[in-house]
N, CA, C and O atoms as CSV, one atom per row, in Angstrom:
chain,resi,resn,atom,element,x,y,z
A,1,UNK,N,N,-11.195,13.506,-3.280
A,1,UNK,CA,C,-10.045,12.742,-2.832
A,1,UNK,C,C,-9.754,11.652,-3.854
A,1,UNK,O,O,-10.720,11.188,-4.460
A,2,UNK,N,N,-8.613,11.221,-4.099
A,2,UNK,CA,C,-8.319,10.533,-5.372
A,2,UNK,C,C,-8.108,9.080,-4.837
A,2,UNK,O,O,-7.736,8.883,-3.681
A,3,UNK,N,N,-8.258,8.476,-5.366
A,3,UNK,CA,C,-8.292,6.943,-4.813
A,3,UNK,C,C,-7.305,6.092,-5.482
A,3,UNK,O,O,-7.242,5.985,-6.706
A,4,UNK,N,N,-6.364,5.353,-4.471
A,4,UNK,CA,C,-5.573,4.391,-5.122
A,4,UNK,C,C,-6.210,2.643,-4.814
A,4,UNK,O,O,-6.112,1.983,-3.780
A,5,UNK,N,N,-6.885,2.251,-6.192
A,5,UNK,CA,C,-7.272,0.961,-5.900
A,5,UNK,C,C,-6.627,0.075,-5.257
A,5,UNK,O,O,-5.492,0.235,-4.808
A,6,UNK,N,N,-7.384,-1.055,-5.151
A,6,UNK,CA,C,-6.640,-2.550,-4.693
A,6,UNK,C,C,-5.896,-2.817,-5.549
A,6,UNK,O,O,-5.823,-2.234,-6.630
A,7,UNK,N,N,-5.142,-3.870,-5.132
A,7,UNK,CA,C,-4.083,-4.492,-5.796
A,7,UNK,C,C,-5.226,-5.648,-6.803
A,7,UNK,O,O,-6.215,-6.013,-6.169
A,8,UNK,N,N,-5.125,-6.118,-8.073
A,8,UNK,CA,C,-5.585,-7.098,-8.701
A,8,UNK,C,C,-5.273,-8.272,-8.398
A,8,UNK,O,O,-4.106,-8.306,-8.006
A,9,UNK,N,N,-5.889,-9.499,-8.393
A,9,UNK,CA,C,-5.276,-10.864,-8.235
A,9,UNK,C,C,-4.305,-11.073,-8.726
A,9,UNK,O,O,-3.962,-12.236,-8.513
A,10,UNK,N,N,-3.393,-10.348,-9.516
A,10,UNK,CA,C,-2.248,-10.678,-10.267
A,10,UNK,C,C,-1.206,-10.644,-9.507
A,10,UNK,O,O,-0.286,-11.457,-9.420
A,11,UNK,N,N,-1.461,-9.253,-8.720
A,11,UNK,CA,C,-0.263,-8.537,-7.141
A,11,UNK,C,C,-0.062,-7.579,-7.793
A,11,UNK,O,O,1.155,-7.396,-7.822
A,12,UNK,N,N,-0.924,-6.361,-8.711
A,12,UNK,CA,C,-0.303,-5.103,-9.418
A,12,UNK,C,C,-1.828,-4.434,-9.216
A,12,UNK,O,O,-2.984,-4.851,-9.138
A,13,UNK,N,N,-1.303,-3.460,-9.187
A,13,UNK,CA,C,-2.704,-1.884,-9.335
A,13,UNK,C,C,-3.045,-1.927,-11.060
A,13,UNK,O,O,-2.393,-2.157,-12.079
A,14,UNK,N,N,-4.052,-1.667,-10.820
A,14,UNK,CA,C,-4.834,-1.306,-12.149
A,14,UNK,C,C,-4.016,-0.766,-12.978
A,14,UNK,O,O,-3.557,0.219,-12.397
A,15,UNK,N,N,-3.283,-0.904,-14.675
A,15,UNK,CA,C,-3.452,0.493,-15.058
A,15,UNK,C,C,-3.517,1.729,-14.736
A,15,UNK,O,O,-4.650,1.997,-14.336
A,16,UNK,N,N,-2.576,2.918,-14.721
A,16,UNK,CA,C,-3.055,4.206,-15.135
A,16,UNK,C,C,-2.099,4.770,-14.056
A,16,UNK,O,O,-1.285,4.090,-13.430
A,17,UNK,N,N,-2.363,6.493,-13.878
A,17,UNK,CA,C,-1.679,7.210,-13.415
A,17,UNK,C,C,-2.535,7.238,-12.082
A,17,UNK,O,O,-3.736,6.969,-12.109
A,18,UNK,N,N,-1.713,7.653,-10.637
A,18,UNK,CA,C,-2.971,7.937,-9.464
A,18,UNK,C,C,-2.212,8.788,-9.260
A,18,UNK,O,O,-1.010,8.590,-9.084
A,19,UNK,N,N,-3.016,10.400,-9.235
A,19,UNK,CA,C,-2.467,11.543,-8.503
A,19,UNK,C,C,-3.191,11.723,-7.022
A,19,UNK,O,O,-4.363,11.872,-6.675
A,20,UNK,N,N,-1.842,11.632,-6.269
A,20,UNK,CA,C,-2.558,11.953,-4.841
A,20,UNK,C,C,-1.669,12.497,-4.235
A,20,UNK,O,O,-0.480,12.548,-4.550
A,21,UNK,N,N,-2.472,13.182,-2.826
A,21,UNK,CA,C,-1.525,13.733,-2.106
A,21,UNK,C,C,-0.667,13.179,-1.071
A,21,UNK,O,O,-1.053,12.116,-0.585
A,22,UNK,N,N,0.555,13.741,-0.578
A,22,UNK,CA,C,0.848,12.424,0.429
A,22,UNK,C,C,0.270,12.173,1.651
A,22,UNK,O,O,0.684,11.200,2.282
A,23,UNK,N,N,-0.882,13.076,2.256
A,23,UNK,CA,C,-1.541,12.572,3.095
A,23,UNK,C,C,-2.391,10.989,2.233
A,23,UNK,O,O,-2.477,9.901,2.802
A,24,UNK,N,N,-2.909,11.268,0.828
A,24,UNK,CA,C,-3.702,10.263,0.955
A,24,UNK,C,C,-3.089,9.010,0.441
A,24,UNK,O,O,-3.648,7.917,0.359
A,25,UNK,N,N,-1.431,9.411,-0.014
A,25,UNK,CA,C,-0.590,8.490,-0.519
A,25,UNK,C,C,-0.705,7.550,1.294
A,25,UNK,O,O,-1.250,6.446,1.272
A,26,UNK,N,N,-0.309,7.950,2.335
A,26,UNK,CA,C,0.093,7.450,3.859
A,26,UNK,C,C,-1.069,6.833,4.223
A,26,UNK,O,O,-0.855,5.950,5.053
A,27,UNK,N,N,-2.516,6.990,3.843
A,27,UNK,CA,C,-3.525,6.535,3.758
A,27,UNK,C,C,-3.966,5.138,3.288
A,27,UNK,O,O,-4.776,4.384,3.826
A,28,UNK,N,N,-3.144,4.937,1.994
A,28,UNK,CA,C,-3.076,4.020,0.939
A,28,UNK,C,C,-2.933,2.818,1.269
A,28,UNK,O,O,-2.360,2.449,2.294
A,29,UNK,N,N,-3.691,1.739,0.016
A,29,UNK,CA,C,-3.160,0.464,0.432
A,29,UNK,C,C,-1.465,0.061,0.051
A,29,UNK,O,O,-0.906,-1.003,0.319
A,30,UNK,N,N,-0.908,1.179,-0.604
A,30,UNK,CA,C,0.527,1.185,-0.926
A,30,UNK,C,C,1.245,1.096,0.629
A,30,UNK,O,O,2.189,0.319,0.772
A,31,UNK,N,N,0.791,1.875,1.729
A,31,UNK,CA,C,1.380,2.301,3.022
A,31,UNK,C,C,0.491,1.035,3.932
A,31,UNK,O,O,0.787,-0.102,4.298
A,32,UNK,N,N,0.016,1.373,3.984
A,32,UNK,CA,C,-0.670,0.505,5.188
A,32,UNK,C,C,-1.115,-1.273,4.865
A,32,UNK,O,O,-1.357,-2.103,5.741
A,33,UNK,N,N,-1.124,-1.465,3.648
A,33,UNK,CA,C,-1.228,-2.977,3.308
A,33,UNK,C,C,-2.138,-3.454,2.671
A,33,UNK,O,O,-3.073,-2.655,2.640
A,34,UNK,N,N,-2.424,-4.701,1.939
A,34,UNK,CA,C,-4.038,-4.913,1.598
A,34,UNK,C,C,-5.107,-5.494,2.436
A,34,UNK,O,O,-6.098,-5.980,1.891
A,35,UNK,N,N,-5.003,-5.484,3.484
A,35,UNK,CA,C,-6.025,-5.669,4.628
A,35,UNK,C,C,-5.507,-5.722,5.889
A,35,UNK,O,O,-4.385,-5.369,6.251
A,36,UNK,N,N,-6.377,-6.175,6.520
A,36,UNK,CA,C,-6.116,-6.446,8.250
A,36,UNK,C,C,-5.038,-7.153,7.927
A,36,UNK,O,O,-4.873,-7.801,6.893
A,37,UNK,N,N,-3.864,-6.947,9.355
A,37,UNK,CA,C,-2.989,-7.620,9.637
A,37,UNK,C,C,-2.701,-9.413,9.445
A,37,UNK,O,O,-1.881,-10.119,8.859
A,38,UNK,N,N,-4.107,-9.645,10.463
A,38,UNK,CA,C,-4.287,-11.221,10.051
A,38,UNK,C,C,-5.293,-11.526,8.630
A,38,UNK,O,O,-6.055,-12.490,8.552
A,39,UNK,N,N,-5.189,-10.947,8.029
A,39,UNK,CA,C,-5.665,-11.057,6.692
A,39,UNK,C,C,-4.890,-11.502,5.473
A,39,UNK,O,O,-5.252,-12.189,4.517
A,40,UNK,N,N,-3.405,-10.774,5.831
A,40,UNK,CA,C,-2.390,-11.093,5.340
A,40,UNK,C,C,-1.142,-10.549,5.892
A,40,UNK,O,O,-0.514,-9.501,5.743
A,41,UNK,N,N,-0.973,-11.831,6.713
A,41,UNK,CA,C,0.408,-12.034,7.512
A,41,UNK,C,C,2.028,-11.487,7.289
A,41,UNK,O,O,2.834,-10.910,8.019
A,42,UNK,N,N,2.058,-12.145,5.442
A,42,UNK,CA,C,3.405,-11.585,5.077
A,42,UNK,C,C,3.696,-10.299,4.271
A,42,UNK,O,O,4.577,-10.061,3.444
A,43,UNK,N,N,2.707,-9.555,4.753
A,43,UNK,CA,C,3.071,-8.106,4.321
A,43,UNK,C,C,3.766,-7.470,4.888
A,43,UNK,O,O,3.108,-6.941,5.783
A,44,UNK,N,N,4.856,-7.139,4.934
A,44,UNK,CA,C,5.997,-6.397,5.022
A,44,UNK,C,C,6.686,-7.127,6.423
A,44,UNK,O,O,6.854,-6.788,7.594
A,45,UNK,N,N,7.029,-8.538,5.438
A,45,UNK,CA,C,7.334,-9.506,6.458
A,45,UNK,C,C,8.620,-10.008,6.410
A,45,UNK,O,O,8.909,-10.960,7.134
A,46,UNK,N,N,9.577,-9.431,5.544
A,46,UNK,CA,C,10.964,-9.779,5.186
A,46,UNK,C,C,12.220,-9.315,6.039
A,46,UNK,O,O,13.413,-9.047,5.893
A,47,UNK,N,N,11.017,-9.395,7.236
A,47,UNK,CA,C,12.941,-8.950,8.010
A,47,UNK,C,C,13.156,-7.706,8.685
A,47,UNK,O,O,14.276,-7.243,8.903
A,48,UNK,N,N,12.125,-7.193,8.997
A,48,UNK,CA,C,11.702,-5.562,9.584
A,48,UNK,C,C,10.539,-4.852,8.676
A,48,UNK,O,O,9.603,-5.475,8.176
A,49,UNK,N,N,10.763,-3.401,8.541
A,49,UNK,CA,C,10.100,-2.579,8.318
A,49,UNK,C,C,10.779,-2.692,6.817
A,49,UNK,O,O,11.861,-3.198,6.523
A,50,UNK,N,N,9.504,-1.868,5.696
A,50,UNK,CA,C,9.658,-2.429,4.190
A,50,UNK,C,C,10.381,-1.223,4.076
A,50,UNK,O,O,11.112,-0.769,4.956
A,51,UNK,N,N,10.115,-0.602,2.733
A,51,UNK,CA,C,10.853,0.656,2.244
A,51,UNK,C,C,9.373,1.827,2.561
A,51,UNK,O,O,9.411,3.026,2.838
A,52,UNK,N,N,8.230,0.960,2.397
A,52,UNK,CA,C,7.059,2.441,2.606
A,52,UNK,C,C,6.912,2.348,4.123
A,52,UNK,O,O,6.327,3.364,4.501
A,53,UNK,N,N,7.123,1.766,4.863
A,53,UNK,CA,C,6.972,1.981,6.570
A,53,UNK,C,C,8.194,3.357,6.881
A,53,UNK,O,O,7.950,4.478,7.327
A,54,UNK,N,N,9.720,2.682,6.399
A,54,UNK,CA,C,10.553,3.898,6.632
A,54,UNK,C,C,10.185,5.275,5.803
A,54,UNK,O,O,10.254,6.366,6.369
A,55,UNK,N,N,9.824,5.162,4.547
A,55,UNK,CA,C,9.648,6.617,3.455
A,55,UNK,C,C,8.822,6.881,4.352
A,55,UNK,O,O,9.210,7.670,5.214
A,56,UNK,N,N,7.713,6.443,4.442
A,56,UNK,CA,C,6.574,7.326,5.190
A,56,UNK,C,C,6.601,8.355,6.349
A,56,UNK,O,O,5.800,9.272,6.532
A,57,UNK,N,N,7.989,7.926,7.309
A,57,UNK,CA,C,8.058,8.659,8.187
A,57,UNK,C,C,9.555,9.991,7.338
A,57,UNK,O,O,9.945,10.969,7.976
């Protein structure tokens, strides 16, 4: 299974290409966020649902 890292302290992914599938793309911290909810509050906090909450479905 191919792994898409964390985000870096900067707010960007590592370098490089990530091939995955879209089950493990929906999996991802791209889809689901970089932690628990109360971990970080303003993730996908601008006003509804982001652009990967709607793509995803």
């Amino acid at each position: 299974m191919a792994v898409i890292p964390q985000f870096e302290l900067d707010g960007l992914l590592p370098p490089g290409d990530y091939e995955v599938t879209f089950e493990e793309l929906r999996r991802s911290v791209l889809v689901l966020g970089p932690g628990e909810p109360n971990e970080c509050p303003t993730w996908d906090a601008a006003g509804g649902p982001g652009w990967w909450t709607i793509w995803k479905y």
